[in-house]
C-alpha positions as CSV (number, residue, x, y, z in Angstrom):
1,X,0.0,0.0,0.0
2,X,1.7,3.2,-0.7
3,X,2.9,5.8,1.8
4,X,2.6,2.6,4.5
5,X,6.2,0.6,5.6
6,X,5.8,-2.8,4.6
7,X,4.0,-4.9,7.6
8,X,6.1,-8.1,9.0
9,X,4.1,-11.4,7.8
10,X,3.0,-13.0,10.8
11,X,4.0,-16.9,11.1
12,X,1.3,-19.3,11.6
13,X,0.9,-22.8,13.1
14,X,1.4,-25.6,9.9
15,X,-2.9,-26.3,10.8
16,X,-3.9,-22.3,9.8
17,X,-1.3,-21.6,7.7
18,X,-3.6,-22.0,4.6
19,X,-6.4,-20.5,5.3
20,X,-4.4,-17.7,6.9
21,X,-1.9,-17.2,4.2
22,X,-4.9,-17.2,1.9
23,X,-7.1,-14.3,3.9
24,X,-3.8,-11.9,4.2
25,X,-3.2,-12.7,0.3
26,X,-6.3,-12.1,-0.4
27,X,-6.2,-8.7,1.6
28,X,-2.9,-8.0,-0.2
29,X,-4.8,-8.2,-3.5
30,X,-7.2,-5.9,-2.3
31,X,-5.0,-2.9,-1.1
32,X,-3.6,-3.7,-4.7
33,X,-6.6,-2.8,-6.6
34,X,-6.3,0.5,-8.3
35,X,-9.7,1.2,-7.5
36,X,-10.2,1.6,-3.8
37,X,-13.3,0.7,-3.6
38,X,-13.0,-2.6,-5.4
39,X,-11.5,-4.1,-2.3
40,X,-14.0,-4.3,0.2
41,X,-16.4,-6.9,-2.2
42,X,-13.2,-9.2,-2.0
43,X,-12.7,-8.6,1.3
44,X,-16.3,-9.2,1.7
45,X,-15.8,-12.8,-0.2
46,X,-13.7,-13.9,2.8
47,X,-16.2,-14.3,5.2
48,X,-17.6,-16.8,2.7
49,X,-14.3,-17.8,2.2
50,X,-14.2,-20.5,5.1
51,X,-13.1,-23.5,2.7
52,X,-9.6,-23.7,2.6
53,X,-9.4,-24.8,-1.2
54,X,-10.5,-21.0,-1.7
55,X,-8.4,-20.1,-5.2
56,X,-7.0,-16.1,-5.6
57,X,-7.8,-16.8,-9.1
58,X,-11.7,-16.9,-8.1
59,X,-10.7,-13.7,-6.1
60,X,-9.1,-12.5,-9.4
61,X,-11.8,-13.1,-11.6
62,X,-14.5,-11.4,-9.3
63,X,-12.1,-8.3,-9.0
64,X,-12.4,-8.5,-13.0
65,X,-15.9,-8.7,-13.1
66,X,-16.6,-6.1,-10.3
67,X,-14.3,-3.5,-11.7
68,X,-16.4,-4.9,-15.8
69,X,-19.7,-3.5,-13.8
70,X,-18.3,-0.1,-12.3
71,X,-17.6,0.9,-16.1
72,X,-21.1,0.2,-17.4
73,X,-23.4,1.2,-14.7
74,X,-24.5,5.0,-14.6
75,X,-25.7,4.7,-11.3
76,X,-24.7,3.3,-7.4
77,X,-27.7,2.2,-5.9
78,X,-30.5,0.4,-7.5
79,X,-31.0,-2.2,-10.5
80,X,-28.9,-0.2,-12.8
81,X,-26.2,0.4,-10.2
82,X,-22.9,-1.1,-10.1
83,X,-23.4,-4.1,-7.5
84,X,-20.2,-2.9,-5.0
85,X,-21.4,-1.1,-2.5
86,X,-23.3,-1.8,1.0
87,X,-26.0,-4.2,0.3
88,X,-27.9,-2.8,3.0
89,X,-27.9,0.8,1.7
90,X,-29.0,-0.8,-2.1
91,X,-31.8,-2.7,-0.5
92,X,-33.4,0.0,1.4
93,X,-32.9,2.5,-1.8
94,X,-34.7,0.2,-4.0
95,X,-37.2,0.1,-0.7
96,X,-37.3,4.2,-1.4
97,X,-37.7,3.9,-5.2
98,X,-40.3,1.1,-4.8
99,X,-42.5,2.8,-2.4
100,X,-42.5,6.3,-4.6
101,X,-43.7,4.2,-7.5
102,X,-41.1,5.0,-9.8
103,X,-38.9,3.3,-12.1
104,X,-35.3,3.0,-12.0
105,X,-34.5,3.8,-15.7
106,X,-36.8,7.5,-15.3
107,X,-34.2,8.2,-12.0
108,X,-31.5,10.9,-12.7
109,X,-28.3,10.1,-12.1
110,X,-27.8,11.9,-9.0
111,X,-30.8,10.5,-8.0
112,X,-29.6,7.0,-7.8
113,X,-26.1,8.2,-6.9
114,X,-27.0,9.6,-3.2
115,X,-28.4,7.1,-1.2
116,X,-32.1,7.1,0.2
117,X,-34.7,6.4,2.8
118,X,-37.8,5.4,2.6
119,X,-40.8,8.2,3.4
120,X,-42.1,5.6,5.4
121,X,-39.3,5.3,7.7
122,X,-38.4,9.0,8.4
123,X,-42.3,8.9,9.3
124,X,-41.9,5.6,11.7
125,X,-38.8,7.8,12.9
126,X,-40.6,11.1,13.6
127,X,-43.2,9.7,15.4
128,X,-40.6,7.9,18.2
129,X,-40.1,9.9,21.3
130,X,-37.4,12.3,20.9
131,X,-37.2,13.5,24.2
132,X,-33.3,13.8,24.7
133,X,-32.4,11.2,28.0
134,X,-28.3,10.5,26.5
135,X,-25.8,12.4,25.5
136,X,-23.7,10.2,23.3
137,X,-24.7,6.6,21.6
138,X,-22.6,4.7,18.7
139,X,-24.3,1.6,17.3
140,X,-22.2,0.2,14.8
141,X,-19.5,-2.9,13.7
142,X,-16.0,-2.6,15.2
143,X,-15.0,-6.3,16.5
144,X,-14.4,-7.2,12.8
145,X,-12.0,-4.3,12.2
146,X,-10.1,-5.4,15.9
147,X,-9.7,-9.1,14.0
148,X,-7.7,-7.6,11.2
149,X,-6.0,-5.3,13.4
150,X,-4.6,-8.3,15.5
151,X,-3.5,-10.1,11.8
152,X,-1.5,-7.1,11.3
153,X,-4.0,-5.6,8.3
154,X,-1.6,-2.4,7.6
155,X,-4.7,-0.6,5.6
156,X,-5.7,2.9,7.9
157,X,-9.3,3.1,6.6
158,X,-9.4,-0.7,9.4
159,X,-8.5,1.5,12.1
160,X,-11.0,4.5,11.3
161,X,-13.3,3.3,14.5
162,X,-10.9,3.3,16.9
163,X,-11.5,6.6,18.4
164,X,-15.3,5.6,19.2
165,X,-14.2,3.5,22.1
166,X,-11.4,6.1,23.1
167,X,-14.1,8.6,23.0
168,X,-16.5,6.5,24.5
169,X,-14.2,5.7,27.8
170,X,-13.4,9.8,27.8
171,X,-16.6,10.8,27.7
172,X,-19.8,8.5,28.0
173,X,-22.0,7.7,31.2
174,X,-24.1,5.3,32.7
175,X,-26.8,6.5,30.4
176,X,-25.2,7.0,26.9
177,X,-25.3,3.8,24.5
178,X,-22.4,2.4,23.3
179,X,-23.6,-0.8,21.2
180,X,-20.8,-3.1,19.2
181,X,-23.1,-5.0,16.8
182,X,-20.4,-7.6,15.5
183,X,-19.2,-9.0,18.5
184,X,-18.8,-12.7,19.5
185,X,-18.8,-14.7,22.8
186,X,-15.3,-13.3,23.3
187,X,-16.3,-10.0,23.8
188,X,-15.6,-8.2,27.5
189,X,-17.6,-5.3,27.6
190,X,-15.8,-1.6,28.4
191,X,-18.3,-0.1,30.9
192,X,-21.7,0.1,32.3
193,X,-22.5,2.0,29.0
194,X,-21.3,-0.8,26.7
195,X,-24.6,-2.6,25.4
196,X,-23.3,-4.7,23.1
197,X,-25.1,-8.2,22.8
198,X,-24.9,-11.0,20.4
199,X,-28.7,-10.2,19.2
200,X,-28.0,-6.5,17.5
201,X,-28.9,-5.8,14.2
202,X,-25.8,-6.5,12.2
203,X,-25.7,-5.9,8.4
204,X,-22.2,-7.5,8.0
205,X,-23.9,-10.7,8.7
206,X,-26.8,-10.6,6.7
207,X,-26.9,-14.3,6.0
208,X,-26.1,-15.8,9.2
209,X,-28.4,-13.5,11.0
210,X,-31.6,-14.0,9.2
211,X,-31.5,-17.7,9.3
212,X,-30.8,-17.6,12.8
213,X,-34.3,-15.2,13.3
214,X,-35.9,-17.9,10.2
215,X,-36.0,-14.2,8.0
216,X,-35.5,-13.9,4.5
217,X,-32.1,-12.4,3.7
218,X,-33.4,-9.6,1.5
219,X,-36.5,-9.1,4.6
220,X,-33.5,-8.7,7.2
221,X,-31.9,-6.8,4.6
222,X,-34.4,-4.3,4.6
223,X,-35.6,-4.4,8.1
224,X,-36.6,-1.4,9.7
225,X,-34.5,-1.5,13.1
226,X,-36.9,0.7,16.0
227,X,-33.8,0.2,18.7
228,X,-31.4,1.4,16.5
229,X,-33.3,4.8,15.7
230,X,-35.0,5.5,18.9
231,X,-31.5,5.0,20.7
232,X,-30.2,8.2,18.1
233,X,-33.9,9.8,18.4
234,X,-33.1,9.7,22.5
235,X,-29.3,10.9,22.1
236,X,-27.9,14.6,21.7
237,X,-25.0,13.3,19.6
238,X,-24.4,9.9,17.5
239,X,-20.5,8.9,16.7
240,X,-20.6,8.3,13.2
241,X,-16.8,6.9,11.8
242,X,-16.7,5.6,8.5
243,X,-16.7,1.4,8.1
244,X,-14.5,-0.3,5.9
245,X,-14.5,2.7,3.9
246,X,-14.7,6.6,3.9
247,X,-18.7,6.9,5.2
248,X,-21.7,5.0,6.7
249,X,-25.1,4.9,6.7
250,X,-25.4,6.0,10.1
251,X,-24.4,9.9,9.3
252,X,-27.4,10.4,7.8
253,X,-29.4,7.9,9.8
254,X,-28.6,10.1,12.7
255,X,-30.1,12.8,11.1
256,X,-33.2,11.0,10.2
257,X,-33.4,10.6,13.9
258,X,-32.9,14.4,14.5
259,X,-29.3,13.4,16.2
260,X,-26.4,15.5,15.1
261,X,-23.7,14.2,13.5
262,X,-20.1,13.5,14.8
263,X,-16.9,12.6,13.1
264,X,-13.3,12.1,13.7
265,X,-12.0,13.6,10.4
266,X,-13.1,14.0,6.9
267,X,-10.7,11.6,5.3
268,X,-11.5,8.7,7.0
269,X,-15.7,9.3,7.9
270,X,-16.7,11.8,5.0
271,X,-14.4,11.2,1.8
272,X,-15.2,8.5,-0.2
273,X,-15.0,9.7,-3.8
274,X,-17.7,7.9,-5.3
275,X,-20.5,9.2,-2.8
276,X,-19.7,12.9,-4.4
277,X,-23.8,13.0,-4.5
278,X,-24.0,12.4,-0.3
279,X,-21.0,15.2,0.1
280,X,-23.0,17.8,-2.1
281,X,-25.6,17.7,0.4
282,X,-24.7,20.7,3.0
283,X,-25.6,18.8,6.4
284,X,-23.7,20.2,9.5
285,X,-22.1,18.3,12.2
286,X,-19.3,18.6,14.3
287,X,-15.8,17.1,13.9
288,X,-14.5,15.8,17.3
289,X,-11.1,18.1,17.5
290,X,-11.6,20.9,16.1
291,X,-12.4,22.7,19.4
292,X,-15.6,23.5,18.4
293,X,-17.6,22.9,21.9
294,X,-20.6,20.1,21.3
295,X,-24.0,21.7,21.8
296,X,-27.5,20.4,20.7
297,X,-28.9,22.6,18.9
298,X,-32.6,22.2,17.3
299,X,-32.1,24.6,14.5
300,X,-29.1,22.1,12.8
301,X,-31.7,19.4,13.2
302,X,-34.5,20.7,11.5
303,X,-32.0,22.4,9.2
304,X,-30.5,18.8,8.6
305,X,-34.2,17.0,8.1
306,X,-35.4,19.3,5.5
307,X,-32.1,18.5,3.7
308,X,-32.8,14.6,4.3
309,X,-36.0,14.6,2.9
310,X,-35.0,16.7,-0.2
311,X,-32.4,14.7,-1.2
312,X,-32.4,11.4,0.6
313,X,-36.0,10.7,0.0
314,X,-38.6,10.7,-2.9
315,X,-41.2,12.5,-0.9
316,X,-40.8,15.9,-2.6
317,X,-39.2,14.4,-6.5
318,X,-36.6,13.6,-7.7
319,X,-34.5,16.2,-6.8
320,X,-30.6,17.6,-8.5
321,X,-27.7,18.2,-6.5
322,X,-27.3,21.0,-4.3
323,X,-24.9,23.9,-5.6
324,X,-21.9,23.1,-5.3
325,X,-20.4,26.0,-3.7
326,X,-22.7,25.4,-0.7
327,X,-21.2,25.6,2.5
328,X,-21.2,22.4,4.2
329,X,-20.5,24.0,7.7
């Protein structure tokens, strides 16, 4: 990866070597991709990668074939999208598109660039109790990002969540929600405020987690999660770090739930290049040092909704970008 030194290869027992040896290949091949975001699908291939007899050539081939879609698809999300990015985030935007009764070849191309929410959901969202009882909550995947960590994974965008717990030791109480959704039975919690259980929502799982519930993958896909938003829709302020790469869902989720925003930095929560259409949008937030003292303040949340529904919804049209010389502060 360049700009990194070169990791040391960890040595494995003779019994993991293969499958070891073929995960940290497989994760070399990935920071190797020209395209960034053409590694996280074959780092997502992994998981299903548990059979040892695994070849890098499939790996190869489905590199070829993702980066074969990228050039022909116009769009991110949707049917004419280009398959690589957060299956969760396509599901629920064909959910938006679906439920607005339009079709996906009359959508303009910033339209199924950003990604959306359904109407219904902001309205299942505005109708929870917002009352504010916390300060601080972050619901979100971290354990697998500790994993590669511990192999000695030298990519930074792995270590983007890091601060959460830092923050969350600094600063959280009794009350405030700190929720790891990935975990395992090795897990020790951090503090009274750590929620974390083995039963949270977790999208990276998608298909051992609905056949645990007995769900359809593409129902658990799309499954409206009221703990997740009425933890935000109780909280001042929502941590939202980027995932495997440069953004997440839960920035704009947090807004949904009338939570504001806030980030570690811009390259590693805000920056991916190919969600230009989500950056256009002007939302405001706060970055965690920029000194900038944390205060709740109503007129950022309804300032933020009314930008949600414009853009991240198809309750008012279709809308274009915002200007681009908007300021997003």
């Amino acid at each position: 990866y360049p700009g990194t030194r070169r990791a040391p290869i960890p040595y494995f027992p003779p019994p993991l070597r293969a499958a070891k040896m073929l995960r940290l290949a497989a994760s070399a091949a990935a920071l190797a991709c020209s395209a960034s975001a053409l590694q996280w699908p074959l780092l997502g291939l992994l998981e299903e990668a548990d059979d040892e007899s695994a070849s890098l050539l499939q790996l190869a081939a489905s590199a070829r074939d993702l980066r074969a879609s990228r050039s022909a698809s116009r769009c991110l999300w949707g049917p004419e999208g280009d398959g690589r990015h957060a299956a969760r985030a396509d599901a629920i935007w064909l959910l938006s598109m679906e439920e607005a009764g339009l079709a996906a070849e009359n959508v303009t191309t910033y339209g199924c660039d950003v990604p959306k929410m359904p109407w219904s959901w902001i309205q299942r969202v505005q109708a929870m109790n917002h009352s504010k009882s916390r300060a601080y909550n972050f619901q979100g995947s971290q354990w697998w990002a500790m994993k590669l960590q511990r192999m000695g994974n030298p990519y930074p965008q792995f270590h983007a969540r890091n601060w959460v717990l830092d923050f969350a030791a600094a600063n959280f109480s009794d009350n405030d929600v700190l929720k790891i959704t990935d975990i395992d039975e090795t897990y020790v919690p951090l503090g009274p405020y750590d929620k974390s259980d083995l039963k949270s929502y977790d999208s990276r799982h998608i298909r051992e987690k609905s056949e645990d519930l007995g769900m359809d993958e593409e129902d658990y896909t799309q499954f409206f999660d009221d703990s997740y938003f009425q933890v935000m829709a109780s909280s001042n302020f929502t941590l939202c770090p980027g995932g495997d790469r440069p953004w997440s869902m839960r920035f704009y989720e947090a807004i949904a739930a009338g939570s504001i925003p806030i980030i570690n930095t811009v390259e590693f929560d805000l920056s991916a290049s190919d969600m230009w259409a989500l950056w256009r949008i002007p939302y405001k937030y706060y970055v965690k040092d920029s000194g900038e003292p944390y205060v709740y303040r109503q007129d950022w949340v309804d300032y933020n909704l009314d930008l949600l529904i414009k853009y991240q919804t198809f309750h008012e049209g279709d809308n274009t970008a915002p200007p681009k010389d908007t300021d997003p502060k």
